[in-house]
N, CA, C, O and CB atoms as a CASP TS submission, in Angstrom:
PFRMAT TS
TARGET T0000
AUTHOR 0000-0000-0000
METHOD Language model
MODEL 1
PARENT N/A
ATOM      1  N   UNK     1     177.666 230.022  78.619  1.00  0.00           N
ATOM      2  CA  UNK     1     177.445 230.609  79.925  1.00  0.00           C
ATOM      3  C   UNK     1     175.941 230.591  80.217  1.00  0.00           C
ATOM      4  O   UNK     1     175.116 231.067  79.437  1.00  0.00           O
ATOM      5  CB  UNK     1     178.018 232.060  79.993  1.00  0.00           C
ATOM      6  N   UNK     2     175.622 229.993  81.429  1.00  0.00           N
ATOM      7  CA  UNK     2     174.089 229.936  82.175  1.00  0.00           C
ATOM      8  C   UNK     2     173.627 231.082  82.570  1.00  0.00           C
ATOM      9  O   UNK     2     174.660 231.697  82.834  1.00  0.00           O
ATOM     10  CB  UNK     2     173.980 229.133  83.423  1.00  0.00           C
ATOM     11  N   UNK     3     172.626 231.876  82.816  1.00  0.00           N
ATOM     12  CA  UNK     3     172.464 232.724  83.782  1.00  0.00           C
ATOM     13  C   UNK     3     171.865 232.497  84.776  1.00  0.00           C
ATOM     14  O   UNK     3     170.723 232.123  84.510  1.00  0.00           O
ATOM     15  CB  UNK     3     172.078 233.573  83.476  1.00  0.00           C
ATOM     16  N   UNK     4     172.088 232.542  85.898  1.00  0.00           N
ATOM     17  CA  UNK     4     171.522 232.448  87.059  1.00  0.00           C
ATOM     18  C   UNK     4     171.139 233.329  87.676  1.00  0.00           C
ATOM     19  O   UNK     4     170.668 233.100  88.790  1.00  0.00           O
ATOM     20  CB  UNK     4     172.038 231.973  87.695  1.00  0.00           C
ATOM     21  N   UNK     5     171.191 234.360  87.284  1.00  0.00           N
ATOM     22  CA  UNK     5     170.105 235.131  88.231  1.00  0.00           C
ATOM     23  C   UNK     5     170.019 236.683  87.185  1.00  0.00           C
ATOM     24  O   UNK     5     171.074 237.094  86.701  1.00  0.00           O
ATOM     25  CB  UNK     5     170.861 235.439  90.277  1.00  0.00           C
ATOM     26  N   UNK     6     168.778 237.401  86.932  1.00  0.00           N
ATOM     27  CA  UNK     6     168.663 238.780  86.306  1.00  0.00           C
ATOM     28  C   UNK     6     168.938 239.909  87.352  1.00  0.00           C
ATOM     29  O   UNK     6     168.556 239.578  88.475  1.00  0.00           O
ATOM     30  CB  UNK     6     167.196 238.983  85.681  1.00  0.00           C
ATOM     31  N   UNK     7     169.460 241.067  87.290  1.00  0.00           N
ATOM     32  CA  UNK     7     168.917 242.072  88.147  1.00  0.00           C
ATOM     33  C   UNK     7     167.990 243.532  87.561  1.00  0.00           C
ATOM     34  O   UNK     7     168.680 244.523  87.323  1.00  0.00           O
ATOM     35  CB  UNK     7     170.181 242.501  88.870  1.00  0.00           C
ATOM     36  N   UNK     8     167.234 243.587  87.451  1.00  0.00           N
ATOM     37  CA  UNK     8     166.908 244.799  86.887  1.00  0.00           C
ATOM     38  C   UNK     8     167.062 246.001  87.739  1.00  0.00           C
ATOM     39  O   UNK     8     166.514 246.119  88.835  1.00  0.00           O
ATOM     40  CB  UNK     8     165.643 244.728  86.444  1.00  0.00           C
ATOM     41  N   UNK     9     167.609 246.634  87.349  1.00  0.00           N
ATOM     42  CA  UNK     9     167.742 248.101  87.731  1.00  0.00           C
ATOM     43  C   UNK     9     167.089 249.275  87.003  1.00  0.00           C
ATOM     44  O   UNK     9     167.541 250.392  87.256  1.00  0.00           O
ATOM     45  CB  UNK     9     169.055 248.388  87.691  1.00  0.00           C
ATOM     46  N   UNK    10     165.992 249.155  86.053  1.00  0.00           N
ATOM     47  CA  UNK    10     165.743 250.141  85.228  1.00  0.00           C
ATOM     48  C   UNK    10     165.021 251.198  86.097  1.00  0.00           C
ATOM     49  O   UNK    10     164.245 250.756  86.945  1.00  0.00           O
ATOM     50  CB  UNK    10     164.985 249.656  84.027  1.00  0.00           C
ATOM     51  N   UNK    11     165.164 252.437  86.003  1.00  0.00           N
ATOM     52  CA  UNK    11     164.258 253.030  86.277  1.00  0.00           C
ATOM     53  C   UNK    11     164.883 253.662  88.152  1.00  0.00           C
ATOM     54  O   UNK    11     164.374 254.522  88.870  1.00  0.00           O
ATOM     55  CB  UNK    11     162.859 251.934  85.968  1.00  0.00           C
ATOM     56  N   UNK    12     165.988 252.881  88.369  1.00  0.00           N
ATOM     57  CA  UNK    12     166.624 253.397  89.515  1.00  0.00           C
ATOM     58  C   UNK    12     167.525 254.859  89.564  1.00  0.00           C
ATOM     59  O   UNK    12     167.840 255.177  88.418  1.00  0.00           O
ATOM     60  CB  UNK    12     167.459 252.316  89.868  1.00  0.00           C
ATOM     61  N   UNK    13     167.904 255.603  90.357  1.00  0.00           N
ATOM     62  CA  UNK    13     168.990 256.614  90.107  1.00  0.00           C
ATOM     63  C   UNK    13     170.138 256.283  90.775  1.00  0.00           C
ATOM     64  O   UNK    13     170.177 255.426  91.658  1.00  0.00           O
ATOM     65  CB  UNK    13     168.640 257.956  90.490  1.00  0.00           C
ATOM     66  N   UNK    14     171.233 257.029  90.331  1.00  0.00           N
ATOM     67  CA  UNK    14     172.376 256.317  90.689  1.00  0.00           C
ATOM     68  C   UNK    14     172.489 257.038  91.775  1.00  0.00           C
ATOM     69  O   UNK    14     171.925 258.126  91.895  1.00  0.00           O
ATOM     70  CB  UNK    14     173.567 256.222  89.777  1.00  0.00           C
ATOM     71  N   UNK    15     173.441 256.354  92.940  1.00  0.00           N
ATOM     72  CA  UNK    15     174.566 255.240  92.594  1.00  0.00           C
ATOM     73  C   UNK    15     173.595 253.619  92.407  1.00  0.00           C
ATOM     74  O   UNK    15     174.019 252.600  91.861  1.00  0.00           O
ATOM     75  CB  UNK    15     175.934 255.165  94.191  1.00  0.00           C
ATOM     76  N   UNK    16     172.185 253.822  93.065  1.00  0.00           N
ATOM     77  CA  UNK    16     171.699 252.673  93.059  1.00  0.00           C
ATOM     78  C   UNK    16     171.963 251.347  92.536  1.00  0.00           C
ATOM     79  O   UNK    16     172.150 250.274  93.110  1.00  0.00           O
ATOM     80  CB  UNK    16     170.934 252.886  92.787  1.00  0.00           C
ATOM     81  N   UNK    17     171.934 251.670  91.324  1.00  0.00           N
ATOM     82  CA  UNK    17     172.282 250.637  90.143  1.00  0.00           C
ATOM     83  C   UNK    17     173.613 250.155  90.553  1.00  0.00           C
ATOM     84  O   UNK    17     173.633 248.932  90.689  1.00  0.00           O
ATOM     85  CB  UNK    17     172.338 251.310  88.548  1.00  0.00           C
ATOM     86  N   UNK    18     174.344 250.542  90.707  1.00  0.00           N
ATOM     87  CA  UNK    18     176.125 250.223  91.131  1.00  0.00           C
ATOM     88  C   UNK    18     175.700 249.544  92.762  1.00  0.00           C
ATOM     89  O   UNK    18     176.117 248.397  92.924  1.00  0.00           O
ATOM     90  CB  UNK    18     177.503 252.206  91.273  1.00  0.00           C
ATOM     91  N   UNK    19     175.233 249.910  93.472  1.00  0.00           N
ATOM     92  CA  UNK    19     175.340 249.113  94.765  1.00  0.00           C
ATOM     93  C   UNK    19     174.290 248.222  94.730  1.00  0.00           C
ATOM     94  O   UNK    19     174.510 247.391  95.610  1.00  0.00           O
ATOM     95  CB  UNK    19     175.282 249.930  96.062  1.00  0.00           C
ATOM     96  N   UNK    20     173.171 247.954  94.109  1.00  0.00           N
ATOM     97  CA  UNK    20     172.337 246.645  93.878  1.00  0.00           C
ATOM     98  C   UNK    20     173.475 245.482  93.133  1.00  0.00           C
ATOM     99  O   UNK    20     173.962 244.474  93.646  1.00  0.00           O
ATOM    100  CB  UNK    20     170.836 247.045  92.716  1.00  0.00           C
ATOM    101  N   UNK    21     173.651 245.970  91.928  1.00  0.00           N
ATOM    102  CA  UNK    21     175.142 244.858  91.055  1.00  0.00           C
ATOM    103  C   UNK    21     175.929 244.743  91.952  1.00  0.00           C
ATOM    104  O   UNK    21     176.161 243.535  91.922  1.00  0.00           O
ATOM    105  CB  UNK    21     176.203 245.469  89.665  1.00  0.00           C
ATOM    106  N   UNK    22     176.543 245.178  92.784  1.00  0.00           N
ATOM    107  CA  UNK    22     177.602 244.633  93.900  1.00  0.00           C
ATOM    108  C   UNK    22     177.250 243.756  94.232  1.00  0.00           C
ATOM    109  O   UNK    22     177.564 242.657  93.776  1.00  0.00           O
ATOM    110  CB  UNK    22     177.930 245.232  95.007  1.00  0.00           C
ATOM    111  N   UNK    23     176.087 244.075  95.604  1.00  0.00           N
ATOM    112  CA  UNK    23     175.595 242.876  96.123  1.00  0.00           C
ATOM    113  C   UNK    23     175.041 241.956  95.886  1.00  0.00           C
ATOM    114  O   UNK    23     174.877 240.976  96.612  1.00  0.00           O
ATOM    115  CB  UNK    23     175.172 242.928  96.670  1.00  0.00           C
ATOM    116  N   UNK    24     174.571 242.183  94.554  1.00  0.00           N
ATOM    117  CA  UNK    24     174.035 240.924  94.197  1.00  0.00           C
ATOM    118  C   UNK    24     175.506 239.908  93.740  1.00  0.00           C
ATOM    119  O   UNK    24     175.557 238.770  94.208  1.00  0.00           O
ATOM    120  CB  UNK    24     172.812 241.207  92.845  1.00  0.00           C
ATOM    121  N   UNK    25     176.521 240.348  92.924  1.00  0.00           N
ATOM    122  CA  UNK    25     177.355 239.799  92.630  1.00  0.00           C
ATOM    123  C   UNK    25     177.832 239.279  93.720  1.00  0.00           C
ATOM    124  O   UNK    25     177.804 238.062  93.902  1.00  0.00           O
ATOM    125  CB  UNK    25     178.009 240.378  91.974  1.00  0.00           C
ATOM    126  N   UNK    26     178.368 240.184  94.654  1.00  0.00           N
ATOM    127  CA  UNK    26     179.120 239.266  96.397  1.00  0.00           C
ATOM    128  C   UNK    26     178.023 237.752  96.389  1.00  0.00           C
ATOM    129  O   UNK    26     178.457 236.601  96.360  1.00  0.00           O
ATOM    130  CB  UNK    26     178.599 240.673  98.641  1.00  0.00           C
ATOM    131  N   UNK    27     176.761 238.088  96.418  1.00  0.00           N
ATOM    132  CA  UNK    27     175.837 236.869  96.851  1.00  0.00           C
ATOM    133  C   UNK    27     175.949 235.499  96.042  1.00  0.00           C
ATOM    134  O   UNK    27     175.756 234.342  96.417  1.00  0.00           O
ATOM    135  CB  UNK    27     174.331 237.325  96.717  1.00  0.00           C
ATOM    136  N   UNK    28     176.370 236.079  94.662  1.00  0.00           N
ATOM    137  CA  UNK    28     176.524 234.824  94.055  1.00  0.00           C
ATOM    138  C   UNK    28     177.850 233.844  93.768  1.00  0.00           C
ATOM    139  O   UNK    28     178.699 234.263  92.982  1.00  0.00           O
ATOM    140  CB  UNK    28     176.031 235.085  92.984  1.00  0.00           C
ATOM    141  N   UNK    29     177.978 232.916  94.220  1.00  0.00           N
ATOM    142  CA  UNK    29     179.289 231.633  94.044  1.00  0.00           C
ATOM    143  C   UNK    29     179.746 231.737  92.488  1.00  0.00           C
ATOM    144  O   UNK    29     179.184 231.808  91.396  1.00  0.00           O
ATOM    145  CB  UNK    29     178.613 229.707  94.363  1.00  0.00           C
ATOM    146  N   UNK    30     180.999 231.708  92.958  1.00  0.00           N
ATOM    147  CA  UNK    30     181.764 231.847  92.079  1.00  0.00           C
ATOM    148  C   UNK    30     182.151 230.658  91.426  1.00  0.00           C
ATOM    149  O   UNK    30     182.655 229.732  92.062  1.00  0.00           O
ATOM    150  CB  UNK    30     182.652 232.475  92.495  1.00  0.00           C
ATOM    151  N   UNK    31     181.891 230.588  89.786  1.00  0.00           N
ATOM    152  CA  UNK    31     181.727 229.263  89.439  1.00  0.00           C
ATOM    153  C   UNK    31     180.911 229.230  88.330  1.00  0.00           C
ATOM    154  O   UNK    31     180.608 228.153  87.818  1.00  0.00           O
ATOM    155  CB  UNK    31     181.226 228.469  90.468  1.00  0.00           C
TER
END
């Protein structure tokens, strides 16, 4: 498995972390 893209979330409070990983996931092609 490749990675294509990091997200860091450190240092965020939640829910933050959970709705940055969403959208980033929606953004990326599936594949």
């Amino acid at each position: 498995m490749k990675v294509k893209e990091v997200l860091d979330v450190k240092g965020l409070a939640c829910p933050m972390p959970i709705v940055k990983t969403k959208k980033a996931m929606e953004a990326l092609q599936s594949g």
